[in-house]
N, CA, C and O atoms as a GROMACS GRO file, in nm:
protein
  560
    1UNK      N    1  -4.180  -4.133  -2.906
    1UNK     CA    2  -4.131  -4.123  -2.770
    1UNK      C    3  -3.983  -4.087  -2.775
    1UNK      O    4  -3.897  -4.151  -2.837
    2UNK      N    5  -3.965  -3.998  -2.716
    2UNK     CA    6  -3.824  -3.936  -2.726
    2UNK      C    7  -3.740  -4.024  -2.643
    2UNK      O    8  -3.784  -4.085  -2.545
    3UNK      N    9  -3.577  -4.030  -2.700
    3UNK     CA   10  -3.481  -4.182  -2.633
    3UNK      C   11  -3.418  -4.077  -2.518
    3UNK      O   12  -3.398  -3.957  -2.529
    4UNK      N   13  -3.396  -4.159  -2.410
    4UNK     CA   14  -3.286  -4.102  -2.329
    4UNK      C   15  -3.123  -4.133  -2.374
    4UNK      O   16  -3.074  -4.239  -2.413
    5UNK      N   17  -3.067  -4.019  -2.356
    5UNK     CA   18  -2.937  -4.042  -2.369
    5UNK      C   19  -2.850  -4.088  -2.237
    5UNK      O   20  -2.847  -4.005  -2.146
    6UNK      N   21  -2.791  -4.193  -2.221
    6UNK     CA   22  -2.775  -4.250  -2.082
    6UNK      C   23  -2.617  -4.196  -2.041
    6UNK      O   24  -2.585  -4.174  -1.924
    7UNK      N   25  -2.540  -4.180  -2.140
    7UNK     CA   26  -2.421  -4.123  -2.125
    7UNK      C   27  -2.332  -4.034  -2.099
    7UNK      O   28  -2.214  -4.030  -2.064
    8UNK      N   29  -2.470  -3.922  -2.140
    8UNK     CA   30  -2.426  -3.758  -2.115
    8UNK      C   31  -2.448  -3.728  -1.953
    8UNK      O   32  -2.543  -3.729  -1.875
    9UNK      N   33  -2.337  -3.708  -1.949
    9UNK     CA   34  -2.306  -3.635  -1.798
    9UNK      C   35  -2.393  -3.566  -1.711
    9UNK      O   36  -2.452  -3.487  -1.784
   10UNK      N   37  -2.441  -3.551  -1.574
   10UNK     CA   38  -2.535  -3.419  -1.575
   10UNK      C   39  -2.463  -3.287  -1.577
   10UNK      O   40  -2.343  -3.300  -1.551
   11UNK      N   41  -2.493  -3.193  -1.594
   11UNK     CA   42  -2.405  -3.065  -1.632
   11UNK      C   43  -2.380  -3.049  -1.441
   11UNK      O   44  -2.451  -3.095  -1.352
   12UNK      N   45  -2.247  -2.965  -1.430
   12UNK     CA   46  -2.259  -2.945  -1.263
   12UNK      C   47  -2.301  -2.844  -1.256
   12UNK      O   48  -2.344  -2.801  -1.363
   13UNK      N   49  -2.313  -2.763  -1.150
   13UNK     CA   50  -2.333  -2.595  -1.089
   13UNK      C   51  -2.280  -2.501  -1.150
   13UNK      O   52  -2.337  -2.404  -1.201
   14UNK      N   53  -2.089  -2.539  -1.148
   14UNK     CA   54  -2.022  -2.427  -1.208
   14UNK      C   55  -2.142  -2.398  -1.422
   14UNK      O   56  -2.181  -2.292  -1.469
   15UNK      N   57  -2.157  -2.528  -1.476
   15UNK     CA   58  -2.162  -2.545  -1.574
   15UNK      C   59  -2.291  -2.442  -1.592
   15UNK      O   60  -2.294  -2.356  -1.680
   16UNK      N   61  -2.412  -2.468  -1.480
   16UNK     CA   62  -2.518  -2.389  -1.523
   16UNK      C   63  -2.503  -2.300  -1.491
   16UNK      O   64  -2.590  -2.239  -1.554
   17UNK      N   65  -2.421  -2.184  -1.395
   17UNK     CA   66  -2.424  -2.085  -1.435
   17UNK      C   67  -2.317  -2.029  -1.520
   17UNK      O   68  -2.293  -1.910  -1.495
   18UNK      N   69  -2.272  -2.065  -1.580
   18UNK     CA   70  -2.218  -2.058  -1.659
   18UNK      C   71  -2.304  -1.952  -1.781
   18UNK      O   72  -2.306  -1.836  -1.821
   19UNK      N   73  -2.370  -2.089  -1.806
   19UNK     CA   74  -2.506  -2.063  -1.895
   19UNK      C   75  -2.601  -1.980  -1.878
   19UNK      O   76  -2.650  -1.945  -1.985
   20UNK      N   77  -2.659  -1.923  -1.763
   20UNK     CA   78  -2.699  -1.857  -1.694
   20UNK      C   79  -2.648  -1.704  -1.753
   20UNK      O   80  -2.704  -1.626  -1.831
   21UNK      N   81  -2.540  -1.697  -1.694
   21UNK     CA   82  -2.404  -1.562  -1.736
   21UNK      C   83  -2.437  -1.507  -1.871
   21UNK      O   84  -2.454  -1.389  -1.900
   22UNK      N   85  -2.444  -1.610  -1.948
   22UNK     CA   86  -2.438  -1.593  -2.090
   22UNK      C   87  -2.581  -1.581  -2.098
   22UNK      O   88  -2.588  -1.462  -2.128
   23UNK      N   89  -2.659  -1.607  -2.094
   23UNK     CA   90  -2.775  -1.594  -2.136
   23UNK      C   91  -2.814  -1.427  -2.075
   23UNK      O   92  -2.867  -1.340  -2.144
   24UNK      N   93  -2.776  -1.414  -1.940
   24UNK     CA   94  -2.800  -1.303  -1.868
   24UNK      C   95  -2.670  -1.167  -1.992
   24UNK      O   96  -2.679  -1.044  -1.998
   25UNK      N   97  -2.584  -1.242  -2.055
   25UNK     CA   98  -2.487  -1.131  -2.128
   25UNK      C   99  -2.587  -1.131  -2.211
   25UNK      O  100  -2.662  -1.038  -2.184
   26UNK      N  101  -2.627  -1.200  -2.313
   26UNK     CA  102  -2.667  -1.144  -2.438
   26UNK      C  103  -2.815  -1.143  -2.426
   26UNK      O  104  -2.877  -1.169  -2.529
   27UNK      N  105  -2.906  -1.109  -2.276
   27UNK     CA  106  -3.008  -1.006  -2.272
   27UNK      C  107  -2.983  -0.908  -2.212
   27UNK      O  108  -3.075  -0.873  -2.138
   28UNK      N  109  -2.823  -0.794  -2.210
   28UNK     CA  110  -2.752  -0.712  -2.157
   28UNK      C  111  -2.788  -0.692  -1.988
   28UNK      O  112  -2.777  -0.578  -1.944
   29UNK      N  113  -2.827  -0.790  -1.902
   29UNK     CA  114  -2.841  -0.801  -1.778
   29UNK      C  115  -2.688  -0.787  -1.730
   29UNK      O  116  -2.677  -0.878  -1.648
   30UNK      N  117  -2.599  -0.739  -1.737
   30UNK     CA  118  -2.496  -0.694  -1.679
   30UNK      C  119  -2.484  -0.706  -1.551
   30UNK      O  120  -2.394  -0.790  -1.535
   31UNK      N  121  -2.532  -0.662  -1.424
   31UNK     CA  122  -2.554  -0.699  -1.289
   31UNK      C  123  -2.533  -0.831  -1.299
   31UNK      O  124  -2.418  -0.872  -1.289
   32UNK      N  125  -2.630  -0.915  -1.320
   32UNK     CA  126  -2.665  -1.055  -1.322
   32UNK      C  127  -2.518  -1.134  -1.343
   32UNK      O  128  -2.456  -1.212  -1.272
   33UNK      N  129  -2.489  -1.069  -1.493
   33UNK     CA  130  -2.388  -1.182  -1.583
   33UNK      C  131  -2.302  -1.155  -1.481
   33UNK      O  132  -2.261  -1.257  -1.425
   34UNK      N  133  -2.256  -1.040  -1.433
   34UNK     CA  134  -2.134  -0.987  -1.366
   34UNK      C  135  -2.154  -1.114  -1.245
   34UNK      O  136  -2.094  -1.220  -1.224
   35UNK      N  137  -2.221  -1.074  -1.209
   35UNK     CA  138  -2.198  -1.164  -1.014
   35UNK      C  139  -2.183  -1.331  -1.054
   35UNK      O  140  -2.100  -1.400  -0.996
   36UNK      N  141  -2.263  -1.382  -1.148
   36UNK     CA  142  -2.245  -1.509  -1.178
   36UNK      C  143  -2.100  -1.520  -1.207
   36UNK      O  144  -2.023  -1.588  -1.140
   37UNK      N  145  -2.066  -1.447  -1.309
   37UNK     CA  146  -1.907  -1.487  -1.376
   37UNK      C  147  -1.805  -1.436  -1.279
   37UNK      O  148  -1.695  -1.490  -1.283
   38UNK      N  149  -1.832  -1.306  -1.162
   38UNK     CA  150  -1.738  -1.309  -1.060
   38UNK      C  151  -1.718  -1.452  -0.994
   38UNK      O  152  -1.606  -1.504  -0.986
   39UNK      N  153  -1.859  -1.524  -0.940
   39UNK     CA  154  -1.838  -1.630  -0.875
   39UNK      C  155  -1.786  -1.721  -0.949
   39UNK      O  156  -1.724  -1.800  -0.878
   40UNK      N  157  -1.781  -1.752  -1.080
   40UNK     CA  158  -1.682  -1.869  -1.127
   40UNK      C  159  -1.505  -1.833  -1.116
   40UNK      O  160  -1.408  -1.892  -1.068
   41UNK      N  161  -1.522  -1.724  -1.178
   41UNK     CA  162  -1.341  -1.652  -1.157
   41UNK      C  163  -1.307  -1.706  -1.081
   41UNK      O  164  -1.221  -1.791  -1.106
   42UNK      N  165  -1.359  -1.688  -0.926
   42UNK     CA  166  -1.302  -1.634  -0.825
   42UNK      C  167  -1.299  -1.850  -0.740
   42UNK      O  168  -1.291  -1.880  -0.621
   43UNK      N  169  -1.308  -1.925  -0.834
   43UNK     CA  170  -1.271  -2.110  -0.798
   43UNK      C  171  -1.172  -2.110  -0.809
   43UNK      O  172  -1.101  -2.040  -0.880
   44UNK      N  173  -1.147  -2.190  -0.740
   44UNK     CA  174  -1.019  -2.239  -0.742
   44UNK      C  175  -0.988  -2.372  -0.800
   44UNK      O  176  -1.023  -2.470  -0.733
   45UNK      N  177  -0.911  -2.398  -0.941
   45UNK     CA  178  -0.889  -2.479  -1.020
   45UNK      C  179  -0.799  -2.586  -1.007
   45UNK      O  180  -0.690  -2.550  -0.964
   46UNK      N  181  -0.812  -2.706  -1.031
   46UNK     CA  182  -0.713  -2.782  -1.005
   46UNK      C  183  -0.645  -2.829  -1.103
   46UNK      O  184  -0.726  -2.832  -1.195
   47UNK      N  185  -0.534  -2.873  -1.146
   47UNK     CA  186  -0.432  -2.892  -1.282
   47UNK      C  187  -0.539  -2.998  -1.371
   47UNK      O  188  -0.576  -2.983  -1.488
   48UNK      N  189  -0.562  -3.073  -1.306
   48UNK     CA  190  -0.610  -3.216  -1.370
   48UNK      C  191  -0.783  -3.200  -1.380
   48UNK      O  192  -0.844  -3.303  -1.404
   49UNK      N  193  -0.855  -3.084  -1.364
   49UNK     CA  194  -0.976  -3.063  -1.401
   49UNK      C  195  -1.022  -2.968  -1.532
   49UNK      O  196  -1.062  -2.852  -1.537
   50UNK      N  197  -0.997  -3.068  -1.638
   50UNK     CA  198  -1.009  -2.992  -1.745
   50UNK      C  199  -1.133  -2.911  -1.696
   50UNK      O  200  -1.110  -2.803  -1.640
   51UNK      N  201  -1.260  -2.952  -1.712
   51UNK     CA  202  -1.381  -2.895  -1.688
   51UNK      C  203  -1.381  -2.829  -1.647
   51UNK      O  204  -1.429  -2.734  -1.709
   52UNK      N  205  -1.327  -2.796  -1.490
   52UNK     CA  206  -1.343  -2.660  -1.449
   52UNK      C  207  -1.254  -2.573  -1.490
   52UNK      O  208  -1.281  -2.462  -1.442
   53UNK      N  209  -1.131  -2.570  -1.576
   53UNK     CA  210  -1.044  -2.531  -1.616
   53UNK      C  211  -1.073  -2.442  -1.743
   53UNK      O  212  -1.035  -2.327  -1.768
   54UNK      N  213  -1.167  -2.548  -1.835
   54UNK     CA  214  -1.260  -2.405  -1.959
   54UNK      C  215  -1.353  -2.363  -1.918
   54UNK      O  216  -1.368  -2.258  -1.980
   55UNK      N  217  -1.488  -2.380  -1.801
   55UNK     CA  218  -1.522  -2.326  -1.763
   55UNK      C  219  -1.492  -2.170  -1.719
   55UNK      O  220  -1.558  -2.072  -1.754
   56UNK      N  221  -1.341  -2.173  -1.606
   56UNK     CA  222  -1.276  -2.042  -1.595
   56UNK      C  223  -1.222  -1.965  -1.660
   56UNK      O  224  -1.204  -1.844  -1.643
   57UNK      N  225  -1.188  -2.043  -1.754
   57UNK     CA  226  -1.131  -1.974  -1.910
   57UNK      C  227  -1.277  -1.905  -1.942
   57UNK      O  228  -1.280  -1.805  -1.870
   58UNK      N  229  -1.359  -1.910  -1.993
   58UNK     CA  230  -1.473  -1.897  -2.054
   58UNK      C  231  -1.546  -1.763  -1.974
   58UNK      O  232  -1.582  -1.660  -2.032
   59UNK      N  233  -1.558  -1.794  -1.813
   59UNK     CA  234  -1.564  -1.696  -1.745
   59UNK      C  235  -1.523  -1.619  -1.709
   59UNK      O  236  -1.574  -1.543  -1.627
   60UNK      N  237  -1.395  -1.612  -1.765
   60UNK     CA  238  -1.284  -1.496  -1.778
   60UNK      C  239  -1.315  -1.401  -1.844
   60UNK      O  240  -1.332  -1.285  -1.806
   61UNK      N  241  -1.329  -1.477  -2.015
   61UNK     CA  242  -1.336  -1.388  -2.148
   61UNK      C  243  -1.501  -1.336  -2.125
   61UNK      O  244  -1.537  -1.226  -2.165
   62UNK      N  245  -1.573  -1.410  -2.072
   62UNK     CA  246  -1.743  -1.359  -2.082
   62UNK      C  247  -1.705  -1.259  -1.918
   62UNK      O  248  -1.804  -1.187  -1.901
   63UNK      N  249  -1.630  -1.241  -1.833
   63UNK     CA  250  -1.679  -1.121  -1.756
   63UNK      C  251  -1.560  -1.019  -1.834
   63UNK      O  252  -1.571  -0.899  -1.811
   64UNK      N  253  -1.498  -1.044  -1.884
   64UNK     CA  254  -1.403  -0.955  -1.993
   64UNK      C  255  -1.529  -0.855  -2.063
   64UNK      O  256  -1.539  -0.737  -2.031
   65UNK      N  257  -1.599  -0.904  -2.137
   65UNK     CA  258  -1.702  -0.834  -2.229
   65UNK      C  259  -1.797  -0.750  -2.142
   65UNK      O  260  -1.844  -0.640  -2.173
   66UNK      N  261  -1.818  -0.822  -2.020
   66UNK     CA  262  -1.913  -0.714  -1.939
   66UNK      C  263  -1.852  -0.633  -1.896
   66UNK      O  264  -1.900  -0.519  -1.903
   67UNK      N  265  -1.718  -0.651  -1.831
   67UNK     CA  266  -1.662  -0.533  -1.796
   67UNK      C  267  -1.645  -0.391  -1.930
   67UNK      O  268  -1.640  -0.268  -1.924
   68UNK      N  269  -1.642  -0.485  -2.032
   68UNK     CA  270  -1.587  -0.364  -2.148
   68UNK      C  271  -1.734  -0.304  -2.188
   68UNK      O  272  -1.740  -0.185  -2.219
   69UNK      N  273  -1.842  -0.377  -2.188
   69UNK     CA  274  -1.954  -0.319  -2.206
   69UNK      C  275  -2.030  -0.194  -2.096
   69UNK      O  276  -2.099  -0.097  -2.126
   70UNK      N  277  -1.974  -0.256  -1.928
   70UNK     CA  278  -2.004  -0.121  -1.855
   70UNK      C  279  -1.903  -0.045  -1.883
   70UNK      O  280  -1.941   0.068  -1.851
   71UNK      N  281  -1.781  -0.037  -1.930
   71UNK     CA  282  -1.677   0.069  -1.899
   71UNK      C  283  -1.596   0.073  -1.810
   71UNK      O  284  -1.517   0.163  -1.783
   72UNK      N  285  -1.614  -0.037  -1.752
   72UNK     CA  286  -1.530  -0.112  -1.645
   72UNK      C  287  -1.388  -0.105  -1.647
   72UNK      O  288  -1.331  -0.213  -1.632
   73UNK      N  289  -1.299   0.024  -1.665
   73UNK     CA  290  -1.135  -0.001  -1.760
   73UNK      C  291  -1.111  -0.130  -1.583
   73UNK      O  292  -1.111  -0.254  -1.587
   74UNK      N  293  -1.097  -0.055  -1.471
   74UNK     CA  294  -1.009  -0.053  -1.331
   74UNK      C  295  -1.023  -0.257  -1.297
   74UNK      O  296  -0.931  -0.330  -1.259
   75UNK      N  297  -1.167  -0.298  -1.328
   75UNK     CA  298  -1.196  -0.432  -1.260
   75UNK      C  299  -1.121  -0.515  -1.410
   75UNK      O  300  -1.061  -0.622  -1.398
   76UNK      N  301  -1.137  -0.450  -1.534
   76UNK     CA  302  -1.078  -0.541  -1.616
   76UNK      C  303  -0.900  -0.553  -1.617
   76UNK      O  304  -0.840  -0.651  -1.661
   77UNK      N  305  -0.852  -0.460  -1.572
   77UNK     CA  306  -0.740  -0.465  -1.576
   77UNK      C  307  -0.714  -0.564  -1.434
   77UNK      O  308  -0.636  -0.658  -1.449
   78UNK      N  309  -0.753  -0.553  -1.350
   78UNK     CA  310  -0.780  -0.624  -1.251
   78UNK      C  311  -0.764  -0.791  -1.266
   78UNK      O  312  -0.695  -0.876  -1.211
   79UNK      N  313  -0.854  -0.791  -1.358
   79UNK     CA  314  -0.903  -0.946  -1.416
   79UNK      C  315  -0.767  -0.988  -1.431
   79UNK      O  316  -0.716  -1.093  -1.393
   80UNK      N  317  -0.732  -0.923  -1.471
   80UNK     CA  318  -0.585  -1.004  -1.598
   80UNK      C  319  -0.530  -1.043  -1.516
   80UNK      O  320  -0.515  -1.163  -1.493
   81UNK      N  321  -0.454  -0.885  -1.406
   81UNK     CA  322  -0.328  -0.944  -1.303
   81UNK      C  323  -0.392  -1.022  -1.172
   81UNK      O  324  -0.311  -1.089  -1.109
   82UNK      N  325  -0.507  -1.022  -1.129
   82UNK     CA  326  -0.541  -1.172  -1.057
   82UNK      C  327  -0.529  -1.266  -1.066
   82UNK      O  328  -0.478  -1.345  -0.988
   83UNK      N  329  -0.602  -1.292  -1.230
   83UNK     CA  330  -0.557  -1.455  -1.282
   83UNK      C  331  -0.498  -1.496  -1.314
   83UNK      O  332  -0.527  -1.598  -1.377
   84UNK      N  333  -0.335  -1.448  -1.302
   84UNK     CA  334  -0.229  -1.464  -1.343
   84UNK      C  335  -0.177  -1.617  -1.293
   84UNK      O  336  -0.100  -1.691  -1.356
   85UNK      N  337  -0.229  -1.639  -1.184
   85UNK     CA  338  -0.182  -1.733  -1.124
   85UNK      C  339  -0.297  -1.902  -1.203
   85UNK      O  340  -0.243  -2.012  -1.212
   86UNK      N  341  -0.389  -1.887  -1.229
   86UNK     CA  342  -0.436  -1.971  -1.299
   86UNK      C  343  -0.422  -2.007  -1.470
   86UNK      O  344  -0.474  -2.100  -1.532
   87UNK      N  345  -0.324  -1.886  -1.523
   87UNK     CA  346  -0.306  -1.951  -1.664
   87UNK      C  347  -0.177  -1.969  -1.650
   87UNK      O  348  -0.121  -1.915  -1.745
   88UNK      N  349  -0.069  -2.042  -1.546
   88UNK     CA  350   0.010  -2.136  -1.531
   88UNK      C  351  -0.037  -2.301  -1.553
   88UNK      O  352   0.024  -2.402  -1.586
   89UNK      N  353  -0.192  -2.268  -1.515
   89UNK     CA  354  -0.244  -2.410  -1.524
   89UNK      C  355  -0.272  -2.442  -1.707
   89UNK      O  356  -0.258  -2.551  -1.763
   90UNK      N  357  -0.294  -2.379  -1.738
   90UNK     CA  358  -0.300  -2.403  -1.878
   90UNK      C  359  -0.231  -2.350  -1.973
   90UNK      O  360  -0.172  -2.242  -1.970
   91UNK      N  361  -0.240  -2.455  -2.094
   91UNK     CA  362  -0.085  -2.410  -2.217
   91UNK      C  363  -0.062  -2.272  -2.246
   91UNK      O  364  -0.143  -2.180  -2.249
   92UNK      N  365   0.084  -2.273  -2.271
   92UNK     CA  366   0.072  -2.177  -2.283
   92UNK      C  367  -0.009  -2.036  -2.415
   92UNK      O  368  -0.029  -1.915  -2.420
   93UNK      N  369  -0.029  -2.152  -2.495
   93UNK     CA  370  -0.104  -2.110  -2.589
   93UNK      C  371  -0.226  -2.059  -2.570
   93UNK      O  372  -0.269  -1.963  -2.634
   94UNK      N  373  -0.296  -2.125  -2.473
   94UNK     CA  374  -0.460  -2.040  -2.425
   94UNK      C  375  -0.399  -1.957  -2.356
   94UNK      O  376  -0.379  -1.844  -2.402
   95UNK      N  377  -0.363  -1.986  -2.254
   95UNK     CA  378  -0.287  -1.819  -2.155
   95UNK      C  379  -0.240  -1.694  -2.218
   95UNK      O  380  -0.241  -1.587  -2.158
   96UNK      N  381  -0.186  -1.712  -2.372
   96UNK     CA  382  -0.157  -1.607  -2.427
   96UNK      C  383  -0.277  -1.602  -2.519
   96UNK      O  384  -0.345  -1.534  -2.443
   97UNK      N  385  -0.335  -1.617  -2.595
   97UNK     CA  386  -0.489  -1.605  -2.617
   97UNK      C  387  -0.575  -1.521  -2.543
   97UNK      O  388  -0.620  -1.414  -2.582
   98UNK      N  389  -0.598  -1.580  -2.425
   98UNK     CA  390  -0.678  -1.554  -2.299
   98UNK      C  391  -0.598  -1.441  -2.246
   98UNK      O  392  -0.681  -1.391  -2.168
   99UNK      N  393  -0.493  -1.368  -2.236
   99UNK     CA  394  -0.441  -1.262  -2.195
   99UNK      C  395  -0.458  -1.155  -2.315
   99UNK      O  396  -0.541  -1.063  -2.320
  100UNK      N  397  -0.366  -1.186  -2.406
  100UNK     CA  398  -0.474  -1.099  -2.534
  100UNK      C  399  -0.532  -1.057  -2.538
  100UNK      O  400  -0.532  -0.936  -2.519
  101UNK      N  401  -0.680  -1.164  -2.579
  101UNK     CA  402  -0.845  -1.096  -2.589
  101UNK      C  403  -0.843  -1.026  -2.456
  101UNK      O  404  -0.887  -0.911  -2.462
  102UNK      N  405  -0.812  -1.057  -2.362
  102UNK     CA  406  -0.871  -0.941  -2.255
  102UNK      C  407  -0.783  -0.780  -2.252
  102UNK      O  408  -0.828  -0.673  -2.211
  103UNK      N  409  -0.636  -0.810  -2.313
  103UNK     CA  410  -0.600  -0.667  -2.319
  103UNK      C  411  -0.657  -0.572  -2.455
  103UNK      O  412  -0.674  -0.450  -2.468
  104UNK      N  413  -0.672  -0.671  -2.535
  104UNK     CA  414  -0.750  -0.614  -2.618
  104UNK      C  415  -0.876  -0.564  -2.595
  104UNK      O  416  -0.920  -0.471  -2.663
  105UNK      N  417  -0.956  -0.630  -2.485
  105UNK     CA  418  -1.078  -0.540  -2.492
  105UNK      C  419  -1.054  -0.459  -2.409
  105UNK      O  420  -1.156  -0.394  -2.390
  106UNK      N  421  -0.957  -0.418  -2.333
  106UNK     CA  422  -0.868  -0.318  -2.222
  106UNK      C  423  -0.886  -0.186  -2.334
  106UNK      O  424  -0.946  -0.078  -2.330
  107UNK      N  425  -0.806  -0.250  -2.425
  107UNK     CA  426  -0.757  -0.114  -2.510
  107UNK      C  427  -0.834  -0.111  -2.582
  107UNK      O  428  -0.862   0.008  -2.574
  108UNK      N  429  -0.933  -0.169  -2.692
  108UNK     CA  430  -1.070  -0.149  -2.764
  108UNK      C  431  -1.205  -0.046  -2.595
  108UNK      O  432  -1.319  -0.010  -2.623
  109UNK      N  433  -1.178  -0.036  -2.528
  109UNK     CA  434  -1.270   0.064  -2.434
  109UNK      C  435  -1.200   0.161  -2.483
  109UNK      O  436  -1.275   0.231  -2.552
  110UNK      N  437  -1.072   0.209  -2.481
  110UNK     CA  438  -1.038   0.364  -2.542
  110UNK      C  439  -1.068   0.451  -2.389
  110UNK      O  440  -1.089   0.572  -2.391
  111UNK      N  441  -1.066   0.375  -2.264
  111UNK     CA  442  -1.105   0.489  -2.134
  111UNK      C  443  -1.078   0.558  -2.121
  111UNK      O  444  -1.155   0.644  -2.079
  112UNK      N  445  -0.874   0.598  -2.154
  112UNK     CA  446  -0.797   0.707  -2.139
  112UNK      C  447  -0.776   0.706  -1.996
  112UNK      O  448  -0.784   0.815  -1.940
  113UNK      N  449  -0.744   0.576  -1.907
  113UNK     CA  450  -0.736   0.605  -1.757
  113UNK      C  451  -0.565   0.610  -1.745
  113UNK      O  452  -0.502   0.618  -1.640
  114UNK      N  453  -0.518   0.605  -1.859
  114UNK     CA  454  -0.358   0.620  -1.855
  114UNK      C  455  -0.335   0.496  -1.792
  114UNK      O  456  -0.227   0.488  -1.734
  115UNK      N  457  -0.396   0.415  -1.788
  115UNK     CA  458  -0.336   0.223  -1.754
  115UNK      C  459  -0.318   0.186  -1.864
  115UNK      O  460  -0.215   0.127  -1.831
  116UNK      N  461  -0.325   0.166  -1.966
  116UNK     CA  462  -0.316   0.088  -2.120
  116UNK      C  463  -0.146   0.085  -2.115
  116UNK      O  464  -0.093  -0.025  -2.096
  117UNK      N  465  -0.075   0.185  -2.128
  117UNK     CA  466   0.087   0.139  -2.139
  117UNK      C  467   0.091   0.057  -2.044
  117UNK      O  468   0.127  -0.058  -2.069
  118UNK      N  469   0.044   0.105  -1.876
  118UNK     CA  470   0.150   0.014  -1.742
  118UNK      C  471   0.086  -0.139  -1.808
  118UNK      O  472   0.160  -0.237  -1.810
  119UNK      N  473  -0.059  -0.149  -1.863
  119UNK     CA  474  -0.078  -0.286  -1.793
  119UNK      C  475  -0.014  -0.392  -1.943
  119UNK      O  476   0.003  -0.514  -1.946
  120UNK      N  477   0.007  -0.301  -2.037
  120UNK     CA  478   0.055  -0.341  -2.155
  120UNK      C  479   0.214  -0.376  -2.077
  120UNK      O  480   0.242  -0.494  -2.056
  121UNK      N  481   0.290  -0.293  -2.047
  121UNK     CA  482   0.404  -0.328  -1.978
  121UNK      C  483   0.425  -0.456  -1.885
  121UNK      O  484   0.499  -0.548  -1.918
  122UNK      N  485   0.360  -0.452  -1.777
  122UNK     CA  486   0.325  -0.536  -1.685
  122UNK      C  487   0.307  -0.655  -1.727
  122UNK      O  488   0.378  -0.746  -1.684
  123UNK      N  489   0.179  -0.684  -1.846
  123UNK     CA  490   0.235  -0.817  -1.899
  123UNK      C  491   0.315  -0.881  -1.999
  123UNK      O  492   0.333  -1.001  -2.023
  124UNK      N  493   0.374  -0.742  -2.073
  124UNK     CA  494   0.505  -0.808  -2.135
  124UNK      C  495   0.623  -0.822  -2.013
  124UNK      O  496   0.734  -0.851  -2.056
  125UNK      N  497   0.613  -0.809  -1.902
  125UNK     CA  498   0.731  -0.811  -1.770
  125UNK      C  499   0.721  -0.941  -1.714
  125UNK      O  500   0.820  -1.005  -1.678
  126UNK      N  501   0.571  -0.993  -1.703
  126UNK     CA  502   0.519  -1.087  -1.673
  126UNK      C  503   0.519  -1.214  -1.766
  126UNK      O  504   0.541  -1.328  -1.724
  127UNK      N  505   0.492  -1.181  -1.900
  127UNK     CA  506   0.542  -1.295  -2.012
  127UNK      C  507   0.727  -1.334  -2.015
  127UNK      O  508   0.765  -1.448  -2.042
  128UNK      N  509   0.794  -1.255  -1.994
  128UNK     CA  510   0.924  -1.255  -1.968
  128UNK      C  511   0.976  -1.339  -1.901
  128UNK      O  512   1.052  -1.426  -1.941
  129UNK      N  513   0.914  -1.305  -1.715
  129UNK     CA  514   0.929  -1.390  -1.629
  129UNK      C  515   0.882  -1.512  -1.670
  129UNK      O  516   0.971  -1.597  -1.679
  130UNK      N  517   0.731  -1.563  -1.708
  130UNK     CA  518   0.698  -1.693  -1.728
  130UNK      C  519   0.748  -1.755  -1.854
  130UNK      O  520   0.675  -1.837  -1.909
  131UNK      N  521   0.894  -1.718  -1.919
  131UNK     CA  522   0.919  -1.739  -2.046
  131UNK      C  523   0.819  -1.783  -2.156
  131UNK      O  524   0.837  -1.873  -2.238
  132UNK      N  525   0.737  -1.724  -2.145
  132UNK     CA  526   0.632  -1.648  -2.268
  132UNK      C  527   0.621  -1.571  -2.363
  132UNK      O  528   0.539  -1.480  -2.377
  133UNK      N  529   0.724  -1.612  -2.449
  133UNK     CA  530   0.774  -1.564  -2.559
  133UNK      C  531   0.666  -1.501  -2.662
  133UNK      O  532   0.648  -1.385  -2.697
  134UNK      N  533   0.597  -1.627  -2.700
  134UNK     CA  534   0.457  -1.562  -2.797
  134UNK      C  535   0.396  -1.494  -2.726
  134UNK      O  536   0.332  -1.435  -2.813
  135UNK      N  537   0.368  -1.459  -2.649
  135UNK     CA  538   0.290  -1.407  -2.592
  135UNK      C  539   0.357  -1.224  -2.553
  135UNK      O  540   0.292  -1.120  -2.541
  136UNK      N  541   0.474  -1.244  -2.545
  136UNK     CA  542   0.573  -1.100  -2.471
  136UNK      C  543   0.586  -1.043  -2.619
  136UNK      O  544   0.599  -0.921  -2.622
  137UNK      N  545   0.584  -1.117  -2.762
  137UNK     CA  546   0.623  -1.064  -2.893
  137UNK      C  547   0.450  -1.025  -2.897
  137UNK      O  548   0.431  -0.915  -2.949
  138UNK      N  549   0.347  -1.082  -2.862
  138UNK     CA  550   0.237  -1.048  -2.921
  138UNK      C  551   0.170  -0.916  -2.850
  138UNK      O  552   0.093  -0.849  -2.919
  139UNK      N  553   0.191  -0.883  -2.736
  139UNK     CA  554   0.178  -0.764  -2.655
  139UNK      C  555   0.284  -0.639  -2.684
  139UNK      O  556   0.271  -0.521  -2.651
  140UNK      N  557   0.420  -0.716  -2.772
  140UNK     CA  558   0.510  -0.595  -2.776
  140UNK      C  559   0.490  -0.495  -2.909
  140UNK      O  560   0.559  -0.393  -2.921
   0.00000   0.00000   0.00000
């Protein structure tokens, strides 16, 4: 007879689709993953909620990959300077991480939409302002 575990949390909404997203990414359902992981982006986070806080992290970098998998250059560049305002909420060490991997998969598409310098610019202008040093040396 299998034991219950009495301690583990129930997962919330944001959490299952989460899971959902991902499962819908790596059976290349793109549509799907996309609208799920738009709707997590697009919460609004509070300082003191870790949980929903890697959640959005997570749904950042997983609609990052769909965008780079449709060819998406315009919504990924997008991504970055929207959420600008939510990786104040977290160290600065994931924020520069999490800005990274996504300009990197900016510039791993190779689109040629002539955005790769501005948005490369833009967030070394932007690491500047948020004295984001690792982060303004790692983009420069």
């Amino acid at each position: 007879m299998p034991e219950l575990v009495l301690d583990e949390k129930p997962k919330s909404s944001e959490q299952i689709d989460l899971e959902e997203a991902e499962n819908a990414l790596l059976g290349k359902d793109y549509k799907t993953a996309r609208e799920l992981l738009e709707k997590l982006v697009k919460l609004e986070v509070k300082v003191d909620d870790e949980e929903s806080i890697r959640i959005k992290e997570s749904a950042m970098l997983s609609l990052g990959k769909v965008f780079k998998e449709t060819k998406d250059a315009t919504a990924l560049a997008s991504l970055i300077k929207t959420n600008r305002s939510f990786l104040g909420l977290v160290s600065k060490a994931k924020a520069a991480k999490l800005v990274r991997t996504l300009v990197d998969l900016f510039l791993d598409m190779e689109a040629g939409t002539g955005e790769e310098v501005t948005l490369c610019q833009e967030n070394i202008e932007w690491a500047k302002n948020e004295n984001r040093t690792f982060l303004r040396q790692e983009l420069e």
